[in-house]
C-alpha positions in Angstrom: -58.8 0.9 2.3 -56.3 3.6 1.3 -57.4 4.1 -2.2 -56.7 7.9 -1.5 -52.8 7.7 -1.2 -51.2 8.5 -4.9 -49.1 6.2 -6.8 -48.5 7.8 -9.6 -45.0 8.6 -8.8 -44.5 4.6 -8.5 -47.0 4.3 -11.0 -44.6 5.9 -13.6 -41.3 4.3 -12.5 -42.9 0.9 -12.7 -44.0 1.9 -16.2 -40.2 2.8 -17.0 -39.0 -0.2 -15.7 -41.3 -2.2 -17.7 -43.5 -3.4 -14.5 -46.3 -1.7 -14.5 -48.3 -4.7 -14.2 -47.1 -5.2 -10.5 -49.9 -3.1 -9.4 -52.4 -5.2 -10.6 -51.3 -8.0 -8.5 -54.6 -9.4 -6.2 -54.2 -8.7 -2.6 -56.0 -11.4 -0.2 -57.0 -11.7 3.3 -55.4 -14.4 5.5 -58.1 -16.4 7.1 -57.1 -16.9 10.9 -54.3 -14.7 10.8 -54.2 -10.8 11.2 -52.3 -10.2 8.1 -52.5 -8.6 4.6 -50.7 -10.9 1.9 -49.7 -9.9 -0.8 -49.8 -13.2 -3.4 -47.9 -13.6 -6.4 -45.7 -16.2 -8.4 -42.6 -14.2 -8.1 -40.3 -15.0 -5.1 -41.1 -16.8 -1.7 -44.2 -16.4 0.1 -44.2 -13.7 2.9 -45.6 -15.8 5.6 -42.9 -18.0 5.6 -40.0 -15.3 5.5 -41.3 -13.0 8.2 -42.8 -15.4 10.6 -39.0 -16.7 12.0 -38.1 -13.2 12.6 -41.4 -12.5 14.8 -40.9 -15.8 16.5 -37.3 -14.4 17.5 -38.8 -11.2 18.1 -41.0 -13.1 20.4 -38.5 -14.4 22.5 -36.3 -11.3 23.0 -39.6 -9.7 24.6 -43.0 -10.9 26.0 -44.7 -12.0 23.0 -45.1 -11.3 19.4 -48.2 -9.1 20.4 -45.6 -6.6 21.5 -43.9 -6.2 17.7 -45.4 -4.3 14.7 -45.0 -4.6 11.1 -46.4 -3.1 8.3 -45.6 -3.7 4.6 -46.6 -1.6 2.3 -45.8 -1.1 -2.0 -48.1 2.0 -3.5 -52.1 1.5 -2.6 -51.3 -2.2 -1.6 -50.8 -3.8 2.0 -48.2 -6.5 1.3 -47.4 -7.7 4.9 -48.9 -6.7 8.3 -48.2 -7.8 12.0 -49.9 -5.6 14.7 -49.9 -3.2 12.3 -53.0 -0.9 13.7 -52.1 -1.3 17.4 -50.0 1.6 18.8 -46.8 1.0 20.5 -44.0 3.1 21.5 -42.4 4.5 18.6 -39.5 6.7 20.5 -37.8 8.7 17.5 -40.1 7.6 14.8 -42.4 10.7 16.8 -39.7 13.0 14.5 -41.4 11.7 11.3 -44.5 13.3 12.7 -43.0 16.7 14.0 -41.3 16.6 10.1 -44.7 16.4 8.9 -45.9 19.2 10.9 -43.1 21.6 10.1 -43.1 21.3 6.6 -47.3 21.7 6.5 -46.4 25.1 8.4 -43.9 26.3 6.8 -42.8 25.0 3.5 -39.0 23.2 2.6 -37.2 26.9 2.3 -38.6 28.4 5.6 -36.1 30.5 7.7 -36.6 31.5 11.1 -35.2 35.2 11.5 -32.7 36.2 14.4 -32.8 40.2 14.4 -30.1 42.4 15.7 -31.5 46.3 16.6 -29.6 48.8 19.3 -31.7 50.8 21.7 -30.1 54.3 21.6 -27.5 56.1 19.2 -24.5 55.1 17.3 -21.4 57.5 17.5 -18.2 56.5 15.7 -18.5 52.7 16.1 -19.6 52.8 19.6 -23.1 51.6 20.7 -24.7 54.5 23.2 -27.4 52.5 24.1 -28.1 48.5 24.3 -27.5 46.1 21.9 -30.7 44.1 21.4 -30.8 40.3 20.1 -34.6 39.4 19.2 -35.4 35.9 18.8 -37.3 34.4 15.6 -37.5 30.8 17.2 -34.1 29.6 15.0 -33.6 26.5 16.5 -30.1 25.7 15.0 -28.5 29.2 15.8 -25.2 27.8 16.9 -21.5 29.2 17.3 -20.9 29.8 13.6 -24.3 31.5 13.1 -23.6 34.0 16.1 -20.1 34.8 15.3 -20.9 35.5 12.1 -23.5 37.8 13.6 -20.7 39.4 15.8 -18.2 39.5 12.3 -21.5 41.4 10.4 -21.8 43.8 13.0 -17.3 44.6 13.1 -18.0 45.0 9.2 -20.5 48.2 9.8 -17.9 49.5 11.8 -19.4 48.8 15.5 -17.1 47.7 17.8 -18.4 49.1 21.6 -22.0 48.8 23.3 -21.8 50.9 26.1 -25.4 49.9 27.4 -26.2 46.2 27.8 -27.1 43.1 25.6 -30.8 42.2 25.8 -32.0 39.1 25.0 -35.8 38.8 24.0 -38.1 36.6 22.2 -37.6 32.9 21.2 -34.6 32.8 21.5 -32.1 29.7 21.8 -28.2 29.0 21.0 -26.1 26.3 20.9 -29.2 24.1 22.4 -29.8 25.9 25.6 -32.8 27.5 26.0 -32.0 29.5 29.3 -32.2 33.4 28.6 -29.0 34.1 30.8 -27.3 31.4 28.9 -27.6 31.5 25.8 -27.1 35.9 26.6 -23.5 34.6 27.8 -23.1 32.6 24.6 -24.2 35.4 22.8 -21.8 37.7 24.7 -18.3 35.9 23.9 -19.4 34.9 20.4 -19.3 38.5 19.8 -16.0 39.2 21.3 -13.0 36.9 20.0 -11.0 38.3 23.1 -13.6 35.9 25.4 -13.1 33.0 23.3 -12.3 29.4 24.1 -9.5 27.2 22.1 -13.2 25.7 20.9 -15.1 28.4 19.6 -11.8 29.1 17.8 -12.4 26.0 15.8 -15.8 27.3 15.6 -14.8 30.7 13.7 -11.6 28.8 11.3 -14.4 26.6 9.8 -16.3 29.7 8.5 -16.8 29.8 5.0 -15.0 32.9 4.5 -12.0 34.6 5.8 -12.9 37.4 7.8 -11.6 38.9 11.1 -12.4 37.9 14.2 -15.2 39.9 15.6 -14.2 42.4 18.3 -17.7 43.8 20.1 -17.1 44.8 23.5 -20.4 45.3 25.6 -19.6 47.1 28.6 -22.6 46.2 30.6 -24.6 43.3 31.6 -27.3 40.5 30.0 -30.9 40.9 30.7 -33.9 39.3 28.9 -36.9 40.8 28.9 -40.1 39.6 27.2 -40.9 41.9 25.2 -38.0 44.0 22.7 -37.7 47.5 24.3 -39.5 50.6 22.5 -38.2 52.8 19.7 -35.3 50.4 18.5 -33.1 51.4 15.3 -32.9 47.7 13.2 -29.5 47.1 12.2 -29.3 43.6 11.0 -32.0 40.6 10.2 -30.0 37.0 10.0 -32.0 34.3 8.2 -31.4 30.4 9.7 -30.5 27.6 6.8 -33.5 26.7 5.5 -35.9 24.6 7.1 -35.2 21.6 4.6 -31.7 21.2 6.5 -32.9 21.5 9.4 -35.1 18.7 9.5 -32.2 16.5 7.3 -30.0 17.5 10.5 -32.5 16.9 12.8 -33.7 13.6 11.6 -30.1 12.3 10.5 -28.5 12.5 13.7 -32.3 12.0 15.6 -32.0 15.2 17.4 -34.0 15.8 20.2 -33.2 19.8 20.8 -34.0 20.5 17.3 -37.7 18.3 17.6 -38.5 20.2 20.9 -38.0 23.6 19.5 -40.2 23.0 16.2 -42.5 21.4 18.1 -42.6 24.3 20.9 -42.8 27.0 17.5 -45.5 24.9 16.1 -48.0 25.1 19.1 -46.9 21.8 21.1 -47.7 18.0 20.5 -51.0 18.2 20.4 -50.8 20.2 17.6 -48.4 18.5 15.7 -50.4 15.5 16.6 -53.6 16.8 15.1 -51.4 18.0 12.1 -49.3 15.2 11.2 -52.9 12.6 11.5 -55.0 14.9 9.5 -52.9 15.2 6.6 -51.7 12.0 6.5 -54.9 10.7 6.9 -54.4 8.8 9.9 -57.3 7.9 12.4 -57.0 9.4 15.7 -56.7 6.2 17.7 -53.2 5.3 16.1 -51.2 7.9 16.7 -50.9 9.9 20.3 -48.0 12.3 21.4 -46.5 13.7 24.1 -43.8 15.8 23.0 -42.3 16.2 19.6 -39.1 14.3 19.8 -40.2 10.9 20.8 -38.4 11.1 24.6 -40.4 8.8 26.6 -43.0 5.5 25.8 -45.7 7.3 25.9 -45.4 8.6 22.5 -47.1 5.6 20.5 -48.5 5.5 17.0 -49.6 2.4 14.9 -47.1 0.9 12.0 -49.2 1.8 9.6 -49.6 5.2 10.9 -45.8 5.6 10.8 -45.7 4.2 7.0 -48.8 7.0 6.6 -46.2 9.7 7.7 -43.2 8.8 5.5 -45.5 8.2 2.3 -47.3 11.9 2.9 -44.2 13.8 3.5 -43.0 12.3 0.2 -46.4 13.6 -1.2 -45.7 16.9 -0.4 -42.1 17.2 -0.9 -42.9 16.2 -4.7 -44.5 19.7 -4.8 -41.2 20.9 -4.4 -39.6 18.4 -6.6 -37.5 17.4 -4.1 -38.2 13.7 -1.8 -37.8 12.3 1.6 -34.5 11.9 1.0 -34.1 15.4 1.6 -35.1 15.7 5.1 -34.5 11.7 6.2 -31.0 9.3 6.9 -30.1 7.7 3.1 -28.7 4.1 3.4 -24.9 4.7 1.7 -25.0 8.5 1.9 -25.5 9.5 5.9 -24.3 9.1 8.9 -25.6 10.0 12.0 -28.1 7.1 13.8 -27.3 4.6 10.9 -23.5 5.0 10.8 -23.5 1.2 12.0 -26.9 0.0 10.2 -27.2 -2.5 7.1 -30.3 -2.0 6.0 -30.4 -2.0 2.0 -28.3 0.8 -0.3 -30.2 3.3 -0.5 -33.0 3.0 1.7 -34.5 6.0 3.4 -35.4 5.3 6.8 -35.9 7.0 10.7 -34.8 5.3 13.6 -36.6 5.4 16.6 -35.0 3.8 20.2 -35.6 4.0 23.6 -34.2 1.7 26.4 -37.0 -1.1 26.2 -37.9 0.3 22.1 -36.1 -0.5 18.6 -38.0 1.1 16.3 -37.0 1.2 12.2 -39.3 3.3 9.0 -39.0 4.4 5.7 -38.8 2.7 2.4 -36.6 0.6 0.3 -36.2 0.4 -3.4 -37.4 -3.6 -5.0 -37.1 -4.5 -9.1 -40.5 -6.6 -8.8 -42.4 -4.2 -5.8 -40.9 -0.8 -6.9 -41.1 1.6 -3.5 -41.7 -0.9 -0.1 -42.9 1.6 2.9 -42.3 -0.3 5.6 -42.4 0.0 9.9 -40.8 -2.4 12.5 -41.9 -1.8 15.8 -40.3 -3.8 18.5 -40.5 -3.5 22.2 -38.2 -5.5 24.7 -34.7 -5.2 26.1 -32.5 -6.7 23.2 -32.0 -2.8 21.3 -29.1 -4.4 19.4 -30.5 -7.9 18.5 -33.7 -6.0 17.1 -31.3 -3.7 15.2 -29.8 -6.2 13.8 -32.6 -8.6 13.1 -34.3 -5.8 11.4 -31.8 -5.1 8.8 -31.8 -8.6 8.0 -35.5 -8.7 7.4 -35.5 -5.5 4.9 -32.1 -7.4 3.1 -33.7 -10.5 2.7 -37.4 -8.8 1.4 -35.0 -6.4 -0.9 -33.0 -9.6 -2.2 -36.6 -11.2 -2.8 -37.7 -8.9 -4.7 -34.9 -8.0 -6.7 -32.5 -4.9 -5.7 -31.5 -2.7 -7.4 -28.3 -0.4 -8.5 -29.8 3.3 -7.9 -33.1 4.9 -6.1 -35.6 5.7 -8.6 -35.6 9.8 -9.6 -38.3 11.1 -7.6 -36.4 9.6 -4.3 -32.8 10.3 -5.3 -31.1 11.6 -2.5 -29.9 15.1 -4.5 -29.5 18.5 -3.1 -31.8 20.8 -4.3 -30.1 23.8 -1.7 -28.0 26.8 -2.5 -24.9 26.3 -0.5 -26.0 29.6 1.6 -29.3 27.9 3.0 -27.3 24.7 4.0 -23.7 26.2 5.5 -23.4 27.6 9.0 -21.7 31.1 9.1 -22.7 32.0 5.2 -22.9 35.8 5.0 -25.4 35.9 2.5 -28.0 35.2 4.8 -27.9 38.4 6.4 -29.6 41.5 5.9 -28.3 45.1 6.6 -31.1 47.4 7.6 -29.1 49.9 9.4 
């Protein structure tokens, strides 16, 4: 049924671990039953470990038809509840958008924020506007800008006598609003408009450089389109895309999703995106927005499993794994900060106030790599929560745990410091 999806990654760290011969274990089909069992003589049968927790399940909501599970080692189905019906997924929509960006991009994308003035420079001063044209950055935050304003001090310019003009996608500090995020711009720029915050902002720079003093003497206006005949004087590179989405999907952030998603053509897109290279079929997986806000984002179990397993595909191109761009069990904070899944597990949560959803994989001495997708829907978020890390602890103590993640999914940088830290200079290119 998915004799497409690779394992040779698990394929060779089976082989290292001397058990290769786990992928030549028989699957069956339950008779009566609308699950995919995986049978073998090593550990307790899977029926009779999962079915208490969907009979709790059951109780907490209105049925065990409203929770999905899928269970998945390599090419092999090992468990599956629901696992083809769609149900609201919440934040697990993120693994999608992930997909999505990375398929447009690449890992070391950088959205470009450029800096250009529309008239002369004379001795430091500005005669003319000081134009700010967008690149669709979507983490361009208070370090980023003041270290914009510091760039700018450093060739000398320290007036604009014309105004700041704000065009093009361009966000800050997660507002969207043009006049906004030109005010943001506009005291970034200028230390003598600053806060006791954005002072904390600028001391955890990495690098000791004054405080940037840019007066602009007239107003903020955003235009459309950049005005004509502009002298460039500075292109700013965001981190790279890779951090990004580790950002994003660590602390589940919906500003971050909504902006890819906007610079990648809308849900739709990602939606057609995210099912075609993942191979998904189109009635498992429908979107309405890239962040997972709302219940009308639904996708299947399996199609979330799909998702995880083809970002780790193409990561591997890179040499680099989903625990690049995804929460790791022991290493992250953010969303799981108060989870117990197993060490080391990669996962995505995903909740919503009647929605406790849980992805990714976890790492098993007799299964090798376990994709796996709980999908519960009903109004006990924390008993779900809890009753899900259970389940993967229990299936991970079956199986046989173990003391590190295999290679290909070891969560390891593989980023210059520069593409990963806000403020870094080295990001920035003088064209003026």
């Amino acid at each position: 049924m998915l004799e497409w999806l690779s394992a040779i990654p698990l394929a060779l760290w089976l082989d290292r671990a001397g058990l290769e011969d786990v992928l030549q274990i028989p699957v069956t089909w339950q008779q009566n039953t609308s699950r995919w069992v995986l049978h073998s003589d090593r550990g307790v049968n899977l029926t009779e470990l999962i079915d208490p927790y969907l009979n709790s399940w059951s109780q907490k909501s209105l049925g065990q038809s409203y929770q999905g599970l899928w269970l998945q080692s390599g090419e092999q189905v090992l468990f599956e509840h629901q696992g083809t019906t769609l149900f609201s997924g919440a934040s697990l929509t993120k693994v999608a958008t992930t997909l999505a960006a990375l398929k447009e991009w690449g890992p070391y994308h950088q959205f470009t924020t450029q800096v250009a003035i529309a008239g002369e420079i004379n001795d430091g001063v500005v005669e003319g506007d000081l134009v700010i044209i967008g690149g669709g950055d979507p983490l361009l935050v208070w370090q980023e800008a003041i270290a914009i304003g510091q760039q700018l001090h450093e060739l000398g310019i320290t007036e604009v006598t014309g105004d700041l003009i704000i065009t093009g996608p361009l966000w800050m500090n997660y507002e969207t609003d043009p006049a906004t995020v030109g005010a943001l711009f506009y005291r970034s720029m200028n230390a003598h408009l600053w806060s006791s915050y954005i002072e904390n902002q600028y001391r955890s720079l990495p690098h000791d450089l004054p405080r940037p003093q840019v007066a602009i003497a007239g107003s903020i206006r955003s235009q459309e389109l950049p005005p004509a005949n502009l002298t460039p004087v500075l292109r700013h590179q965001s981190l790279a895309l890779l951090d990004i989405l580790k950002r994003l999907n660590v602390h589940s952030h919906n500003f971050l999703a909504e902006t890819l998603a906007e610079s990648l053509g809308g849900d739709d897109r990602i939606e057609e995106m995210a099912a075609g290279f993942a191979g998904i079929p189109s009635d498992e997986i429908y979107l309405i927005n890239g962040s997972g806000l709302g219940v009308d984002n639904r996708m299947s179990p399996r199609a979330s499993v799909l998702l995880l397993m083809a970002i780790q595909r193409y990561l591997q191109l890179y040499h680099l794994s989903i625990a690049n761009v995804f929460p790791v069990v022991g290493y992250d904070g953010g969303t799981i900060s108060d989870r117990q899944p197993p060490q080391y597990s990669i996962v995505k949560t995903g909740t919503l106030s009647t929605v406790s959803a849980l992805a990714g994989v976890i790492f098993t001495r007799d299964r090798g790599l376990v994709w796996f997708s709980i999908m519960n829907q009903g109004w006990d978020i924390e008993g779900f929560r809890v009753q899900q890390d259970e389940l993967l602890r229990q299936l991970a103590q079956n199986w046989g745990g173990v003391n590190a993640p295999p290679e290909t999914l070891h969560p390891k940088t593989q980023l210059a410091s520069s593409l990963r830290t806000l403020g870094d200079f080295s990001r920035h290119q003088i064209l003026w």
